[in-house]
N, C-alpha and C positions, 0 to 999 in steps of 0.2 A: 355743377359739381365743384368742391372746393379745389379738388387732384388739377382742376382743367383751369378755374379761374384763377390759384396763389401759384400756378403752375413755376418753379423756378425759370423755365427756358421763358415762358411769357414775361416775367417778372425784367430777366435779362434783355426782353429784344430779342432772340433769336430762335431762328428756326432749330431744333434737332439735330439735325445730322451738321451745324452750323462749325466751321472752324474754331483752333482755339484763336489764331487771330482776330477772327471775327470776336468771338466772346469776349477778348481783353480790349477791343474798341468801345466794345456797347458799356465793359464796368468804367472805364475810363471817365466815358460822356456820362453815365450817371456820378459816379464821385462827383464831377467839375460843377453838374449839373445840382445836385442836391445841397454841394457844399457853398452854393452861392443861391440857396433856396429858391431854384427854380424849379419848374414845372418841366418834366420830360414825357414824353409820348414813342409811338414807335407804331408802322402800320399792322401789326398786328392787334393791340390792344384792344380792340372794342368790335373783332372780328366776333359776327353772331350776334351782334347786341350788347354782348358783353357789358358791365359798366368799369370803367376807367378804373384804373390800378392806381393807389395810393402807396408811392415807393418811399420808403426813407432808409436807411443806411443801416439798419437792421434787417430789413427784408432784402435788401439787396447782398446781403453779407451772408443770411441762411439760403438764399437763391446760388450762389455760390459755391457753399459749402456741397449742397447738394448734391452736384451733381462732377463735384471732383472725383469721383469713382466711379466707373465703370457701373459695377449695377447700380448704381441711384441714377446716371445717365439713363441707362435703359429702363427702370422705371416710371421716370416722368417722362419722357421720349413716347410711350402707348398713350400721353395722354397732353400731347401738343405736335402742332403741326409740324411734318418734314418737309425739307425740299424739295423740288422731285429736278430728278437729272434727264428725263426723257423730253421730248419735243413738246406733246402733248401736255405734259404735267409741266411743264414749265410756264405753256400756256396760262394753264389754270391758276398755278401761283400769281400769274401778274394779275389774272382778274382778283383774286381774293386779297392780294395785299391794297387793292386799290377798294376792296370794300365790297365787289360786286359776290356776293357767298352763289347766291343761285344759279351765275354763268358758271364761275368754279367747280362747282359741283356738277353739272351736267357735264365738263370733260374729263372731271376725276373719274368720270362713271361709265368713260366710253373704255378706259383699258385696269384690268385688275394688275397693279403693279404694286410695289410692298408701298411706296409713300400714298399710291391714290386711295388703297385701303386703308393705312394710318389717316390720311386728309380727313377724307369720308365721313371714319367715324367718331374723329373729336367733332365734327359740324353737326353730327348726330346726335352725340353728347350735349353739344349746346344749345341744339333745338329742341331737346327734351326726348327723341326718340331712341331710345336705351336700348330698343330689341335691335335695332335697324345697326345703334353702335356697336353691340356688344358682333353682331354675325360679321360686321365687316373684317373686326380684328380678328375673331374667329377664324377667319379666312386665309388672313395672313399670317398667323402663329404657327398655323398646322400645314402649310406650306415651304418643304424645306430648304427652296432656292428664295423663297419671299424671306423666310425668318431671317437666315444667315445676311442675305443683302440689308435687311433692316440693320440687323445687330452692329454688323461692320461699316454699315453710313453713319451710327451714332456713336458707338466706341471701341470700333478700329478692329482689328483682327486678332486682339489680344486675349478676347473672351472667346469661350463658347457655353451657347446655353441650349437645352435641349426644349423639346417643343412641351412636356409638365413644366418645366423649371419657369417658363418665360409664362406660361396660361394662368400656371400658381401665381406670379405674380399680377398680372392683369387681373384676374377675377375677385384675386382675395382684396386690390384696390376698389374695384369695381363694386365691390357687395359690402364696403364697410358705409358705405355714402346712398347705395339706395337698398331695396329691400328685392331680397334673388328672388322671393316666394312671388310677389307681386309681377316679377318678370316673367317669372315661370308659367304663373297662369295665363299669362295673354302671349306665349309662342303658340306659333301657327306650325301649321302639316311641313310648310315649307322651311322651315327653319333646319340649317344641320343638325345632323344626330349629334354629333363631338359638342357641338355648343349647345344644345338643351341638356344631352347631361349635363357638362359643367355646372350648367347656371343651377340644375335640380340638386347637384352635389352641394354646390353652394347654399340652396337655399334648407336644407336638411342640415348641415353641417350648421349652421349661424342659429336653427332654431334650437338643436341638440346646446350648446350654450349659452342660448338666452336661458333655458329651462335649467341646468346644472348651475350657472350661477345667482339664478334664483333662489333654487334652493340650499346653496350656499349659504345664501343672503339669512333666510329665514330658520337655518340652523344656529345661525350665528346670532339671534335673539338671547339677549339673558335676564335675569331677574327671576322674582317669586310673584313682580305684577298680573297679576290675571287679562287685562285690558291689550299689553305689552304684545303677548303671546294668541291672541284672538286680531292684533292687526297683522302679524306678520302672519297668522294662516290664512286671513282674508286676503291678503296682499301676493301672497303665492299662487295663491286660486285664480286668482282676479288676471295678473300679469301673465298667467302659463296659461288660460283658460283657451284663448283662438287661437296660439302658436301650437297648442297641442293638436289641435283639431286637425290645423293643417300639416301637421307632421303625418295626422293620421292619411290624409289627402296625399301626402308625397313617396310613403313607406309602407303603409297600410297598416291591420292593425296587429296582422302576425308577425312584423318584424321582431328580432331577436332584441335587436338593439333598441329599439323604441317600446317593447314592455322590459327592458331593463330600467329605462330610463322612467314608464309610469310607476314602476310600481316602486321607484325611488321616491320619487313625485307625493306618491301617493300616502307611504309612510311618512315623509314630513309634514304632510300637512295632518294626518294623523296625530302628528304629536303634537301638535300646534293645539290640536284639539283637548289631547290629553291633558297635555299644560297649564292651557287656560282654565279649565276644568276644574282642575287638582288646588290650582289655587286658588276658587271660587268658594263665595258661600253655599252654591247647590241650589240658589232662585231660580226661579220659573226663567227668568232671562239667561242665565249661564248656563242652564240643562238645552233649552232648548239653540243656542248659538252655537253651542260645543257640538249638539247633534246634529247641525247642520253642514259643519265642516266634518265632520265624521261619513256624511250621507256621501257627501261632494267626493273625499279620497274613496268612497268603498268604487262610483263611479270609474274614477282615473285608473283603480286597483286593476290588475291585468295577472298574476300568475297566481296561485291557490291559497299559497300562503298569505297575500297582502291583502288578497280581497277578504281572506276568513278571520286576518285581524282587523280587518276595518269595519268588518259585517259583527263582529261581537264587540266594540264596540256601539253597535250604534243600536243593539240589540239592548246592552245594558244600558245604554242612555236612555233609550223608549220606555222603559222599565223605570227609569229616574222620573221622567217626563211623565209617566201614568202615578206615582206616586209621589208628584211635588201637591202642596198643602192646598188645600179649597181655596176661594176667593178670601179674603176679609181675616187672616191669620198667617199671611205668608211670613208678616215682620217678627211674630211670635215663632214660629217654626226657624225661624233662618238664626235668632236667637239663640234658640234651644239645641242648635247642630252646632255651634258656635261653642257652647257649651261642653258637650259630647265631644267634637274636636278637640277641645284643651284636655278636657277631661282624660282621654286617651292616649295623651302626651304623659301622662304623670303614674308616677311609682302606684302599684296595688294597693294603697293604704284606705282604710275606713273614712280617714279626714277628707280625703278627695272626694268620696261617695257623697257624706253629707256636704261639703260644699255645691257639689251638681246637684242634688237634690233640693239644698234650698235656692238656689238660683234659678232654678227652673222650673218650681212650684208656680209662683204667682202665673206666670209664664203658661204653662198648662192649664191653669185655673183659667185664665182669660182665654185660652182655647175653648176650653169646654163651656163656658157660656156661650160664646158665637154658634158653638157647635151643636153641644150638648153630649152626653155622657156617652153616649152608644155608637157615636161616628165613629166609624171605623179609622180613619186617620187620626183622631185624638189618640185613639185607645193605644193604637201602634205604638203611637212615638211616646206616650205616656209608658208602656212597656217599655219602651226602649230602653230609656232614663232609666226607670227600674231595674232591668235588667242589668246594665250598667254599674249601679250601684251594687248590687246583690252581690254579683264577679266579685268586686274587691273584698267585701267584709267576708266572702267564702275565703279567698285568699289568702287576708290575713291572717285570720281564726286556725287555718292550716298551717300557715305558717307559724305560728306562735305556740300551736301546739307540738307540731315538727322540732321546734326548737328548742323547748325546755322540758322534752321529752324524759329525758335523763336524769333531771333532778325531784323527782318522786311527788311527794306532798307538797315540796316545796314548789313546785310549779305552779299551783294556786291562787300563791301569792303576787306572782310575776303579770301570769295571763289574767287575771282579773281583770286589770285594765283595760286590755284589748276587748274581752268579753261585752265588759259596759258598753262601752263604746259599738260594739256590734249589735249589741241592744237596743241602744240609742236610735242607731242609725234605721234601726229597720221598724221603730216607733215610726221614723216619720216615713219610710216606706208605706207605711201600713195604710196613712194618710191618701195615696196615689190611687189611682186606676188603674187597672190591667186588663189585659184580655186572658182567655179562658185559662190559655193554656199554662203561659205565664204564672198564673195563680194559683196553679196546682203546683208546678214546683216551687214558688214561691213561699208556701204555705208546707210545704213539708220542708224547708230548709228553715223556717222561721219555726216550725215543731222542735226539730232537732237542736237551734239554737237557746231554745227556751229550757230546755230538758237541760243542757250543759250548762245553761245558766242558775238554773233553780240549785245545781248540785253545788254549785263553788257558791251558793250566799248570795244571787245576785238577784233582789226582786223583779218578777217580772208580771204581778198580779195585775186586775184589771184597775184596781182601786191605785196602785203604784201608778197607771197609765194618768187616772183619772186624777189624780195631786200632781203629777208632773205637772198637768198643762192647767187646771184648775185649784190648786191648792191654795195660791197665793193670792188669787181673787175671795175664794173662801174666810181666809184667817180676816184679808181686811176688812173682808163683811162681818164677819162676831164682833171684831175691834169697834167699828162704828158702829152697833147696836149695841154696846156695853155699855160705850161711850155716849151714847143717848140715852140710855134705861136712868144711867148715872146723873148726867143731865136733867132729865124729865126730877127725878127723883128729888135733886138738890130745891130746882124750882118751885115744885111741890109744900116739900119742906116750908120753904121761905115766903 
């Protein structure tokens, strides 16, 4: 543990509960010592195994700083060894200062006194045995002839600290360095009650904050990237996924506090989904990635309200997912929404109509070969399009009549324009596929357009259809047969 090995009192040479004379001896011989680049040692230093401290005149100066105060004494004091002023424990210290930990410890262990529980459980610490550490100080915190005697060996009778004030400190060191949940699960029957809650408060309390600034983390995503927003909901999943679990192991799953915190959980990563989604092309890859992280929070989702928006979500994405595009047209479909997207962005005007319309012509056309005419996915999105178009030239048409409402006969002249062009556009409508239904009001809206159009002068015969798209292939066929009859003729002649 770093608290035990960068320990300032280790760092200084001295025991804890150590004088200040003592302590202005040991900075003294490190200055003279450092500043004539030698090597200094102390019998403490490699107590447990320890490896050898690397001192230089910065760490000897924040070892220092340290522990100028009162509680910074007493917080690295629970985590380096004391003196002990008893017979016994005095014993002990010479065997440990000389190296021997295992004699040591067997007569720190014959009396519970405040330094042989401090000895104890930093040897504990060192050996790796965390439970065996953490129950010794336990022992002696909650103890209130042990605690005061500790306090007042290490910084005098000035302070007082109560037995929360000095545990909050110990644990909350304790639990930054290793993991409380991993402690928690392997205490035994015999372990005290005061010290397994602790370590269980600890270990709830450290996971409740890994999960809060997680989600932090992945609110704090920005951009319109689609990729952006599908790592940080994968990444919230991913990092909350066994802390949650075990939160559920420590709290259960009716906790108040722990479905406050899923179904916090659960709505970000929802958005994450939404997000990514929203700013997707709608491929077979993004429908189904979105609904996975959709599945995932409806799972975490705990109270009625988050589970019933995570559940309509993924309801509507199964729904996307049953109608993304056949095999062998997905890059034509994902085109065509691309389209439809922009398309939706822009004012009700006719112009926009036919721009979608011709951009997504060929586009459909190479649909419906792979397809063919009657697939019901063509026909849809072929509506679609259509429909799309129809909206705006209704739009127009209304509006333009709405607007020059007023000016009698003369309005004729005005909306003309607009007319043609709502002509126009639904010429090449005419051109599209639809499905049943579509076609019927399709065709009574393309009746009515025709009627309003025949009145203001605007042809709308079949022969006008049939010179629009054909005429100019026509004229230049008479021209070359004239122009050969004439030919033939001259030759003849001559």
């Amino acid at each position: 543990m770093n608290i035990i090995s960068n320990n300032p009192f280790r760092i200084l040479g001295v025991p804890t509960n150590a004088s200040a004379k003592e302590i202005a001896a040991n900075q003294s011989k490190l200055k003279a010592y450092l500043a004539a680049s030698k090597t200094v040692s102390f019998p403490l230093d490699c107590v447990g195994g320890q490896p050898s401290l690397e001192r230089d005149t910065a760490s000897v100066g924040q070892a220092t700083a340290n522990i100028n105060l009162p509680q910074g004494k007493l917080t690295h004091a629970l985590f380096w060894f004391i003196k002990p002023e008893d017979s016994v424990g005095a014993m002990a210290w010479e065997y440990l200062v000389k190296g021997d930990e295992e004699k040591a410890l067997e007569l720190f262990s014959k009396r519970d006194t405040f330094a042989a529980l401090v000895n104890r459980s930093v040897l504990a610490f060192i050996a790796g045995e965390n439970i065996a550490a953490i129950t010794c100080m336990g022992k002696m915190i909650q103890n209130d002839d042990m605690r005061t005697g500790f306090v007042n060996a290490v910084a005098g009778d000035t302070i007082q600290i109560s037995k929360e004030e000095l545990a909050e400190t110990f644990f909350s060191k304790v639990f930054e360095e290793i993991d409380a949940f991993d402690v928690f699960q392997n205490v035994g029957n015999s372990i005290d009650f005061w010290v397994v809650e602790n370590i269980r408060k600890y270990s709830i309390q450290k996971r409740f904050e890994i999960i809060e600034n997680a989600i932090s983390k992945a609110r704090a995503t920005k951009g319109d990237e689609s990729k952006l927003w599908e790592e940080a909901g994968k990444e919230l999943s991913n990092s909350t996924h066994r802390i949650r679990l075990r939160l559920i192991a420590l709290v259960g799953a009716n906790d108040v506090d722990y479905q406050r915190l899923a179904d916090k959980l659960a709505n970000q990563i929802l958005q994450c989904s939404i997000n990514y989604f929203n700013n997707s092309d709608e491929s077979r890859e993004y429908v189904l990635n979105a609904k996975k992280l959709a599945e995932y929070a409806t799972k975490v989702a705990v109270g009625k309200i988050t589970k019933d928006r995570c559940e309509q979500a993924v309801e509507t994405l199964a729904k996307k997912e049953k109608n993304l595009p056949p095999a062998g047209v997905e890059q034509e479909a994902i085109a065509i929404f691309k389209e439809l997207k922009d398309f939706c962005k822009k004012p009700d005007k006719i112009e926009h109509s036919v721009t979608l319309l011709n951009n997504t012509k060929p586009k459909l056309q190479a649909m419906k070969a792979k397809l063919g005419v009657t697939n019901s996915y063509y026909l849809n999105l072929s509506s679609k399009v259509v429909n799309n178009a129809l909206h705006n030239v209704i739009e127009e048409i209304n509006a333009v009549q709405k607007e020059y409402s007023s000016l009698g006969s003369m309005r004729i002249f005005i909306i003309r324009r607009s007319f043609k062009d709502a002509w126009d556009a639904t010429l090449l409508m005419d051109k599209f596929d639809m499905d049943a239904a579509l076609k019927e009001r399709y065709n009574t809206n393309r009746r009515t357009l025709k009627k309003l159009c025949s009145q203001i002068g605007i042809p709308t015969s079949r022969f006008r259809v049939f010179w629009d798209e054909y005429g100019g292939s026509i004229v230049q066929i008479i021209i070359y047969v004239i122009f050969g009859i004439i030919g033939f003729c001259i030759a003849t002649c001559n």
